[in-house]
N, C-alpha and C positions, 0 to 999 in steps of 0.2 A: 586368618580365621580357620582354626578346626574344625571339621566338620564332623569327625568320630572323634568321642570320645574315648582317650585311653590305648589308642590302636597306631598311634604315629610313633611311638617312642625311637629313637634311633634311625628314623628314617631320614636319610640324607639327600635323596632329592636325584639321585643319579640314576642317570641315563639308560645305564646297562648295569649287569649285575642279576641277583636273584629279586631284587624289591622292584622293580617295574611288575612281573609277570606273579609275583605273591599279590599286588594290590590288584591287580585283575582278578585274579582266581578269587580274593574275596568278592567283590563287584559280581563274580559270576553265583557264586555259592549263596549271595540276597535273590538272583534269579532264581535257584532249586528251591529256595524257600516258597517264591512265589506259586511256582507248579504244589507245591507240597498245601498253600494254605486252600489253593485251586482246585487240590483234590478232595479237598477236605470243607469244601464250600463253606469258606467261611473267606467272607467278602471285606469286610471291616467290622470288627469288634472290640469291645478290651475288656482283660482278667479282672476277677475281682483284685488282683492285686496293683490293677492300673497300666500294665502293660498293654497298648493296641496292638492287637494280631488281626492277621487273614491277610488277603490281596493288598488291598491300599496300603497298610502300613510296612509291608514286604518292596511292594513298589517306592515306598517312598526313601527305606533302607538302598535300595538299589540305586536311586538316583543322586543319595548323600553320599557313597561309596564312590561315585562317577566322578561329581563336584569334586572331593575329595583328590583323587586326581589328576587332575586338572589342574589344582592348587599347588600338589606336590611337585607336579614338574611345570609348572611358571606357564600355565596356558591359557588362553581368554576362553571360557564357554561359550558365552555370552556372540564372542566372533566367528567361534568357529561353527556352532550353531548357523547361525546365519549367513555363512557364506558356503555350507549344505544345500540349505534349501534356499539358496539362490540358484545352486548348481542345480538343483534337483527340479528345478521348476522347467530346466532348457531340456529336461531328456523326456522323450516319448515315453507316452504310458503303454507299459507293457505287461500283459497276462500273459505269465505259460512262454515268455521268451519271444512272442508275438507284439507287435503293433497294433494297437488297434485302431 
């Protein structure tokens, strides 16, 4: 499954190379959008032409970019998601570098 449209072509799946850190820096550049639709307080909308803009649809760009992926180089979301915040639940909450 694709998750962008139009945006895979040639992409080969490997490891190293310039296509791992291009499909990041897209994934990063749905995030400038986000700040961008942020500053622009516009939360969730759509053009009259049917395009949804603002936050949520920035956000949701950002998280198809991620998926995306994930898929490219053969890896469970789904697992790795969850074995995060499995780890993440064994570490002290911390503010400011503090224990609290």
């Amino acid at each position: 499954m694709c998750t962008t449209k139009g945006h895979r072509e040639g992409t080969t799946g490997a490891r190293e190379g310039y296509e791992f850190p291009a499909h990041v820096a897209l994934a990063h550049t749905e995030l400038s959008e986000v700040i961008e639709a942020y500053r622009d307080k516009v939360w969730s909308e759509t053009r009259e032409d049917g395009k949804p803009i603002g936050v949520g649809p920035e956000l949701a760009d950002t998280i198809i970019r991620v998926l995306d992926l994930f898929q490219i180089w053969g890896l469970d979301p789904d697992y790795e998601i969850r074995r995060v915040l499995a780890y993440n639940w064994t570490r002290p909450y911390k503010h400011g570098g503090r224990n609290l």
